[in-house]
C-alpha positions, 0 to 999 in steps of 0.5 A: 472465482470459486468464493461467492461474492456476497455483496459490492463493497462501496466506497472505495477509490482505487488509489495506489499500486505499489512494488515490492523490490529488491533494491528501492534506489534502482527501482527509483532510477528506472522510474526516474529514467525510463518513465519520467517519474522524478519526483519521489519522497525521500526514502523513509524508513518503517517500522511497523511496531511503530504503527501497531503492525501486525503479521497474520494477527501476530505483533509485527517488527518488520522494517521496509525502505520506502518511497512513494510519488504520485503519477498520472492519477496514482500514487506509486509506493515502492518497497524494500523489505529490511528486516522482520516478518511481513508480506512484504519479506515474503513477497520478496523471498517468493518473487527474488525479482520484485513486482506489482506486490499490491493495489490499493484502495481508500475509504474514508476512515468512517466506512473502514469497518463496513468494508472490512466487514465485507470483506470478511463476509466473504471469505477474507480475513485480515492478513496484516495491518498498520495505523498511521496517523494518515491510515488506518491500513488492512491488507486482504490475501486476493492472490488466488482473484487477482494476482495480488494483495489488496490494501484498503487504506481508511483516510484521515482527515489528516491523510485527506490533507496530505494526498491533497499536499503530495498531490498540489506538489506534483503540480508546483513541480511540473508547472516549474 
C-alpha cells in the first residue's frame, strides 16, 4: 500500500457487499436459483437528487434500480445504473459484466465524522454521497487497496430499526 495509514478507523461493522449489474432482475434470478437467496425487496427505483446525492462533489441526478436482502449475516444490495452520472454508471460502463462494485461498513450516525475524518486523513476523499432517512452514506476510492469502493453508512436511530425489521423478516421467512 503505497499511502501511510495514520490511524485505525474504529467503530464500523462490515455490513453490506453490493453488486453492480447489467440487468438487476437476472442477477435476482440467479441468487434466487443458484444460491437460494428468495427474499429480496421489491425493486425500488432511486433518485439520488432525492437524497442530495453527490458525484465527485458535483450535484447528482443519477438514477439506479435497486434491490437488496439480507443473507448469512449480510445484506446483499444490487444495482442497475438507469441514468445520470454516478460511480455506479462508471462501474458498469468499465466493468460491462458487473460484479462486486463495493463493501460496506456502518457506524452509528454520531461517529460518522470521525470516520470520514480518518479517512481523509489518510488520504481519501469523498467520492460520492447520498443521505437518506436510514443513512447518511460516503463512499471512498479504495480500488487501488482492495479492489473495490468502500461505503461507510452512518446509521439512524431510524436505519437501526429498519435492519433490525429486514432482519426479523428473514427470520419469519425462513421459520414459514
Amino acid at each position: 500500500m503505497d499511502k501511510t495509514t495514520n490511524k485505525v478507523t474504529s467503530g464500523l461493522t462490515p455490513t453490506q457487499i453490493a453488486w453492480v449489474v447489467k440487468d438487476l432482475e437476472k442477477a435476482k434470478i440467479f441468487f434466487q436459483e443458484m444460491l437460494g437467496v428468495t427474499n429480496f425487496s421489491p425493486t425500488v427505483t432511486t433518485r439520488l437528487k432525492d437524497y442530495d446525492g453527490t458525484y465527485y462533489g458535483e450535484p447528482s441526478n443519477a438514477e439506479n434500480l435497486v434491490a437488496m436482502t439480507y443473507s448469512g449475516g449480510t445484506f446483499i444490495e444490487l444495482i442497475q445504473p438507469i441514468s445520470g452520472k454516478s460511480i455506479f454508471k462508471d462501474y458498469i460502463e468499465n466493468n460491462p459484466t458487473g460484479g462486486v462494485q463495493h463493501i460496506a461498513y456502518s457506524t452509528p450516525i454520531a461517529n460518522l465524522d470521525k470516520v470520514i475524518s480518518e479517512f481523509e486523513n489518510n488520504s481519501f476523499i469523498v467520492i460520492s454521497s447520498f443521505d437518506t432517512p436510514i443513512a447518511k452514506i460516503v463512499f471512498f476510492d479504495t480500488r487501488k487497496e482492495i479492489g473495490v469502493f468502500t461505503e461507510i453508512m452512518g446509521i439512524t436511530n431510524e436505519g437501526e430499526k429498519a435492519v433490525q425489521e429486514m432482519k426479523t423478516g428473514l427470520s419469519q421467512h425462513l421459520s414459514d
